[in-house]
C-alpha positions as CSV (number, residue, x, y, z in Angstrom):
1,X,6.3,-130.3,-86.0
2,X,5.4,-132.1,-83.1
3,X,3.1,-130.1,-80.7
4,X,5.9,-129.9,-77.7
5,X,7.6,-127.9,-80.4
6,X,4.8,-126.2,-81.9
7,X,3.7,-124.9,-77.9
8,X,7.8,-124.0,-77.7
9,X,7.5,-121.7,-80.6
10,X,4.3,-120.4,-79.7
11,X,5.7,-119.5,-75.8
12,X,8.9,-118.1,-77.7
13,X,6.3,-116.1,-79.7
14,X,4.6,-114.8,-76.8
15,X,7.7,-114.4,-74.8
16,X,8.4,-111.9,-77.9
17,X,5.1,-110.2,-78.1
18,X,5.3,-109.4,-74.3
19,X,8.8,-108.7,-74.1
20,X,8.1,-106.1,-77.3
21,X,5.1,-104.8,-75.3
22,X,7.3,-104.2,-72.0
23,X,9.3,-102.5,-74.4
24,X,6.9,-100.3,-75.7
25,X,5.6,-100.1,-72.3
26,X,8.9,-98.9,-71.0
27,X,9.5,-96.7,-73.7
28,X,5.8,-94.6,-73.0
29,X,7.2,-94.8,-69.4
30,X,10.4,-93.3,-70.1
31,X,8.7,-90.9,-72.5
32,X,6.0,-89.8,-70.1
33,X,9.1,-89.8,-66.8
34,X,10.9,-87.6,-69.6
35,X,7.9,-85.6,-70.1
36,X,7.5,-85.0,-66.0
37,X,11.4,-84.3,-66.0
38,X,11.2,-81.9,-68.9
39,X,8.0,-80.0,-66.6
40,X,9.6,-80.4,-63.7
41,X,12.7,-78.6,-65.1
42,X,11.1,-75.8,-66.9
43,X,9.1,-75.8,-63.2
44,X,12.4,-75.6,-61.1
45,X,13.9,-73.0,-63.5
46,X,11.1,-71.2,-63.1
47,X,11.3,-71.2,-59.9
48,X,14.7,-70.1,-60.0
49,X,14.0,-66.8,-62.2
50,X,11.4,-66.3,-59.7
51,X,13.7,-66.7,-56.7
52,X,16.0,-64.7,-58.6
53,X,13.7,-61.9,-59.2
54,X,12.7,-62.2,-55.9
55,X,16.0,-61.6,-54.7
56,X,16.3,-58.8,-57.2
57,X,13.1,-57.1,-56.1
58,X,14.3,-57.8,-52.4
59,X,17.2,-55.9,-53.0
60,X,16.0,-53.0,-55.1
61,X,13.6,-52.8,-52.5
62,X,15.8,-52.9,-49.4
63,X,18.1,-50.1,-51.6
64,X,14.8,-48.1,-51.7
65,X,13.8,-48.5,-48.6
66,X,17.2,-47.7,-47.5
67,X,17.3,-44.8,-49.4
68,X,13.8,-43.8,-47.8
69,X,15.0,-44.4,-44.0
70,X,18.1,-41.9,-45.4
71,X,15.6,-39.9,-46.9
72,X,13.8,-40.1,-43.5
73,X,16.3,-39.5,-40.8
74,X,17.8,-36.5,-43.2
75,X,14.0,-34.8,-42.6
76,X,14.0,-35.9,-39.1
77,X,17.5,-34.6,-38.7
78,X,16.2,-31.5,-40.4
79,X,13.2,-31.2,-38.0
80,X,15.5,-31.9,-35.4
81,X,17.2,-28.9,-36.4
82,X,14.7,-26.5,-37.2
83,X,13.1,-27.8,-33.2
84,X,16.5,-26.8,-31.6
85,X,16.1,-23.3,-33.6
86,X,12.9,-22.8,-32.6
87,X,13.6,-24.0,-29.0
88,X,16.8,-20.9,-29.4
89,X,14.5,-18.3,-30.9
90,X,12.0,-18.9,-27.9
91,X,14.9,-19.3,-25.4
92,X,15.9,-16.0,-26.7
93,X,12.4,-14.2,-27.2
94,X,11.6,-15.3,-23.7
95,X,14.8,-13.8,-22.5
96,X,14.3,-10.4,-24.6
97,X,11.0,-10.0,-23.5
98,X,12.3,-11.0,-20.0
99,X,14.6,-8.2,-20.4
100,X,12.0,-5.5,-21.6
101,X,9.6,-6.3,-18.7
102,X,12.7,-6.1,-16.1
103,X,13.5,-2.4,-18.6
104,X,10.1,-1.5,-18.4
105,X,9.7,-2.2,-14.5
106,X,13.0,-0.4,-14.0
107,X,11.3,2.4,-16.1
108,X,8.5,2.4,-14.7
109,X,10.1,2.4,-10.9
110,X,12.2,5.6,-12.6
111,X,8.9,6.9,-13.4
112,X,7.4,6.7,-10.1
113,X,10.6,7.7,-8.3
114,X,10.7,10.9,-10.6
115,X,6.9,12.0,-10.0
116,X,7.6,11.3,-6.3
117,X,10.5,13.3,-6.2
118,X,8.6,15.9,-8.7
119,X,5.5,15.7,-6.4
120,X,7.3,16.4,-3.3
121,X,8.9,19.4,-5.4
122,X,5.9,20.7,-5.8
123,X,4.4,20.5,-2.7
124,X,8.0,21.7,-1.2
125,X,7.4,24.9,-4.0
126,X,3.6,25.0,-2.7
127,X,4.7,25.0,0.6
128,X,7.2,27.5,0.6
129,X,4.6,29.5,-1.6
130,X,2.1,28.9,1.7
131,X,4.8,29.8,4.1
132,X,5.4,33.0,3.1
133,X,2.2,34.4,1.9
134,X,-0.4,33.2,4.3
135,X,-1.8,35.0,7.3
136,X,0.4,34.4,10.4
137,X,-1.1,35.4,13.8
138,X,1.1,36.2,17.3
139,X,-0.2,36.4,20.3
140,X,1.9,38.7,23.0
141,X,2.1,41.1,25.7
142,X,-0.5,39.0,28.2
143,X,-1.5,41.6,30.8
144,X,-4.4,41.4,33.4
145,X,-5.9,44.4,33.9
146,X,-9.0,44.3,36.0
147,X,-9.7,42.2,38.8
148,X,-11.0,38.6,38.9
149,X,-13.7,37.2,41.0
150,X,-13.7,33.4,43.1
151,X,-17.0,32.2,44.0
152,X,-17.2,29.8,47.0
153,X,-18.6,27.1,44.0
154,X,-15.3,26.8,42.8
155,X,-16.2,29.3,39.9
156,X,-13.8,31.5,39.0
157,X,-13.5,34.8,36.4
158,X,-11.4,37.2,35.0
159,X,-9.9,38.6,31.8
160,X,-6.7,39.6,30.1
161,X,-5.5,41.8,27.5
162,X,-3.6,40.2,24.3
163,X,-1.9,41.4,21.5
164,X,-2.9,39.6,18.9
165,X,-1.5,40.9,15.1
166,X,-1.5,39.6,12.0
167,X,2.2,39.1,11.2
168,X,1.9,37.2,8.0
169,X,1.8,38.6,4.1
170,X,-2.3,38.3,3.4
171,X,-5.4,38.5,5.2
172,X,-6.7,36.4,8.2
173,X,-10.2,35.7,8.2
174,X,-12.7,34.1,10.4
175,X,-9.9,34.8,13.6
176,X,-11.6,33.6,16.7
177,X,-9.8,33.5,20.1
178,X,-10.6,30.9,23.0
179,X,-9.4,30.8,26.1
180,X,-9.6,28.3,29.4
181,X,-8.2,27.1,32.6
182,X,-5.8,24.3,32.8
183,X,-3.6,22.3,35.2
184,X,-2.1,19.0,36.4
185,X,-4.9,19.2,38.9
186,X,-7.3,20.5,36.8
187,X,-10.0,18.1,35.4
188,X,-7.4,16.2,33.9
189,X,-6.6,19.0,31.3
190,X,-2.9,18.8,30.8
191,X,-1.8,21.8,28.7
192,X,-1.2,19.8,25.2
193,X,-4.6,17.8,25.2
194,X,-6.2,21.1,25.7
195,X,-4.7,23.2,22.9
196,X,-5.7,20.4,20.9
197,X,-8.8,20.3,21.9
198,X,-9.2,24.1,21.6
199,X,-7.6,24.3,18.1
200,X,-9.6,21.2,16.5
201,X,-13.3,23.1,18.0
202,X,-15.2,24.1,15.0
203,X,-17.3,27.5,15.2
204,X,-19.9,26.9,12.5
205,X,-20.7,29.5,9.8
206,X,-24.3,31.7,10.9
207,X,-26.3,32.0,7.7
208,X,-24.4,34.3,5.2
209,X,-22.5,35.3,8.3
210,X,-19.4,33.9,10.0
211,X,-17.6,34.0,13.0
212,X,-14.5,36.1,13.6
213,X,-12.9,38.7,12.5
214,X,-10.8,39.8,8.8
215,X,-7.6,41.0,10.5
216,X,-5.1,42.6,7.9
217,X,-1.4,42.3,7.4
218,X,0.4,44.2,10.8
219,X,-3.0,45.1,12.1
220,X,-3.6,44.0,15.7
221,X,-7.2,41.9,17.0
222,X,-9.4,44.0,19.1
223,X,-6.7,46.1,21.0
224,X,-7.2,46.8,24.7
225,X,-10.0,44.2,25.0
226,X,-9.9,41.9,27.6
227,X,-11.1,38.7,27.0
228,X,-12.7,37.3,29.0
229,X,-12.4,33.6,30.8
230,X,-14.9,32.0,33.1
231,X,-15.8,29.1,34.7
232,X,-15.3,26.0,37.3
233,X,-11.4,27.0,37.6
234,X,-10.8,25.7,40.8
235,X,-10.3,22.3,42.6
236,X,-11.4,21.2,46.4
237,X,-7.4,20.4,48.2
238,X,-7.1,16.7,48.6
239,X,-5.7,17.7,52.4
240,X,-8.6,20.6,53.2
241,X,-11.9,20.1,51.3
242,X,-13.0,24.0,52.0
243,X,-9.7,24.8,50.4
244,X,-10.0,25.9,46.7
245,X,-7.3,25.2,44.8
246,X,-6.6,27.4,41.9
247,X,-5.8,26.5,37.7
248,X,-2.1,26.8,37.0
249,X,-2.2,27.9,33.4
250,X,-4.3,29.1,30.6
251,X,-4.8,28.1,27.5
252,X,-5.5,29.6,24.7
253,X,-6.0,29.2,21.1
254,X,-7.0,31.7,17.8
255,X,-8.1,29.9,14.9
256,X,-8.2,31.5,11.4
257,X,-8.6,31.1,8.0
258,X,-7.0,32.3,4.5
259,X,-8.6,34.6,2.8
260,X,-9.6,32.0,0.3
261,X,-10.8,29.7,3.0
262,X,-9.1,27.0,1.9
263,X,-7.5,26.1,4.6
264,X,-7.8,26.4,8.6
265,X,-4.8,28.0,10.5
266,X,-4.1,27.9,14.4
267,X,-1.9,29.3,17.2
268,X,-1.6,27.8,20.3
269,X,-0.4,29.7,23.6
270,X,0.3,28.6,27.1
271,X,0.4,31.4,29.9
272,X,1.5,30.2,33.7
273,X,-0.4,32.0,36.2
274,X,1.0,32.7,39.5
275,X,-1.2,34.6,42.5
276,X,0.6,36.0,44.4
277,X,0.2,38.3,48.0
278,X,2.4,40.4,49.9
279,X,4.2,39.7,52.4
280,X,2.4,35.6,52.7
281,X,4.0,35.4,48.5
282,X,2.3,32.5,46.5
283,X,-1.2,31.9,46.9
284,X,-2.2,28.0,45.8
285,X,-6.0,29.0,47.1
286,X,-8.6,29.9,49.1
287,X,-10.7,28.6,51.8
288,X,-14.8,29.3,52.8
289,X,-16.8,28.6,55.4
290,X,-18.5,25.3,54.7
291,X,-21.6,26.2,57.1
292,X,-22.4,29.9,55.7
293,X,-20.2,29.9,52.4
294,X,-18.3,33.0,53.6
295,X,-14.7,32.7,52.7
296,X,-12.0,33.0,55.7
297,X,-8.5,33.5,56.2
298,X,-8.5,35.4,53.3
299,X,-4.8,36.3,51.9
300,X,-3.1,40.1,52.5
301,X,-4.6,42.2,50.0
302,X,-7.7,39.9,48.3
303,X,-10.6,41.5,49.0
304,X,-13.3,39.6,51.1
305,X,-16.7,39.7,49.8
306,X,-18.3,37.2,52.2
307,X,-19.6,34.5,49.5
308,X,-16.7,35.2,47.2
309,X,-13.0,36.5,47.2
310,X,-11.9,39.3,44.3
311,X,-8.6,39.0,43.8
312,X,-6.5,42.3,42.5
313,X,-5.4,42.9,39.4
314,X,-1.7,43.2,40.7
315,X,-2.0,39.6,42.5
316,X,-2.2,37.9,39.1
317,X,0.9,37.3,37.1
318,X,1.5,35.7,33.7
319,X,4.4,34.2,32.2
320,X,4.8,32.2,29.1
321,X,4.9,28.6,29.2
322,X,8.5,27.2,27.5
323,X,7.7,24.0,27.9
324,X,4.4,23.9,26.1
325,X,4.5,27.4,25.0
326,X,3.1,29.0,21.7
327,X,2.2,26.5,18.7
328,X,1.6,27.5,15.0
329,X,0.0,25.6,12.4
């Protein structure tokens, strides 16, 4: 064969041999694209179980949790519940023991109201009791019976006779009697403040002694004693200086005790005086000499002594006081 042939054939041969191995080539390829293919499937499938699952977990989970959030707000509806109960048990606790404080107050106002009432029972009972079986003393029958005396000091004396008796159901103990002048003019010693002031002196006790007298039921103080009263009784005249003016009233007061000496008892008394001279009538004083003291222009029927005036018995009247007249306590 001639070489142009022989190359031909051999090209023709090659041509074969590497169109055989792009076959073989393209078969490996088509094996190992099949191969990736086959992976890639089993990959994607795979995938898609897991996707699957996936979604299958999701939703067993969403159910579940679902069924927890019901599970949830059932509790929290049941708390919810028990809270409003509770907040109605304390609503209604707070209102019962609201209640039984206002009960308690009301009985305890009842309470207080009743031993009030009770107490002032008592003391009404005690009083009553006191009332009628304590000592109870009277003064009466005021009656001058000697003369009195006027110094041209201003000092004046004299004495009356009381009946004083025990009026009351039990002994009167400790009875002391006190007596003074008084007036509008006098010292400032309106009638009232002086009682007072009488009846509020204490006479204190002298060892295992005391003062005063026991004076029985119905039995009189000291009858037909005068008592005596003495003192500055008697006020220079605004108009005449020389002129003595004399007291208006006296005062008087007896104190006493119970026979248990538990308490302290009074009377006050009030007696208006009046001196009086016939035929010149009401005497409001007397006048002395302010060089020798001697007295002058002595009223009809006083008796002049030269440095004092007595005064008779018959010129001195006493009446009792209305206005402030006799007190008891």
């Amino acid at each position: 064969m001639k070489i142009f042939e022989r190359e031909t054939v051999r090209i023709g041969n090659l041509g074969v041999i590497v169109s055989f191995c792009s076959l073989l080539a393209a078969c490996v390829a088509v094996y190992f694209v099949y191969q990736q293919f086959k992976e890639m499937s089993a990959q994607t499938k795979l995938l898609s179980q897991s996707s699957e699952q996936t979604a299958k977990d999701s939703a067993a989970t969403e159910a579940s949790t679902t069924k927890q959030l019901a599970i949830a707000q059932r509790s929290l509806d049941a708390i919810q519940g028990q809270l409003k109960e509770a907040r109605r048990s304390a609503d209604y606790a707070r209102q019962s023991i609201t209640n039984a404080q206002k009960a308690l107050d009301a009985s305890i106002a009842m309470s207080e109201k009743q031993d009030a009432l009770m107490t002032e029972q008592v003391e009404a009972v005690q009083n009553q009791t006191e009332l009628a079986e304590r000592p109870w003393i009277a003064i009466s029958d005021p009656k001058v019976d000697q003369p009195w005396q006027i110094s041209n000091s201003g000092e004046m004396s004299g004495s009356i006779q009381l009946t004083i008796r025990n009026i009351g159901k039990t002994p009167a103990k400790g009875t002391i009697v006190h007596l003074e002048f008084a007036g509008f003019l006098f010292n400032g010693e309106f009638e009232p403040k002086l009682i007072r002031k009488l009846c509020t002196t204490r006479w204190p006790d002298v060892g295992d002694y005391e003062w005063g007298q026991i004076l029985f039921p119905t039995e009189p103080l000291a009858p037909g004693v005068n008592w005596g009263i003495a003192g500055k009784a008697t006020q220079p005249s605004p108009a005449d200086p020389n002129e003595h003016i004399f007291p208006e009233s006296i005062v008087g007061c007896v104190q006493y005790k119970s026979l248990d000496a538990r308490k302290s008892y009074y009377t006050g008394f009030v007696y208006h005086l009046t001196f009086w001279s016939n035929p010149t009538g009401v005497i409001q004083g007397v006048n002395f000499d302010p060089k020798d003291g001697n007295a002058i222009n002595v009223p009809t029927g006083f008796i002049n002594q030269g440095n004092q005036i007595q005064i008779p018995k018959e010129s001195v009247q006493l009446s009792p006081a209305f206005v402030f007249g006799a007190v008891a306590k």
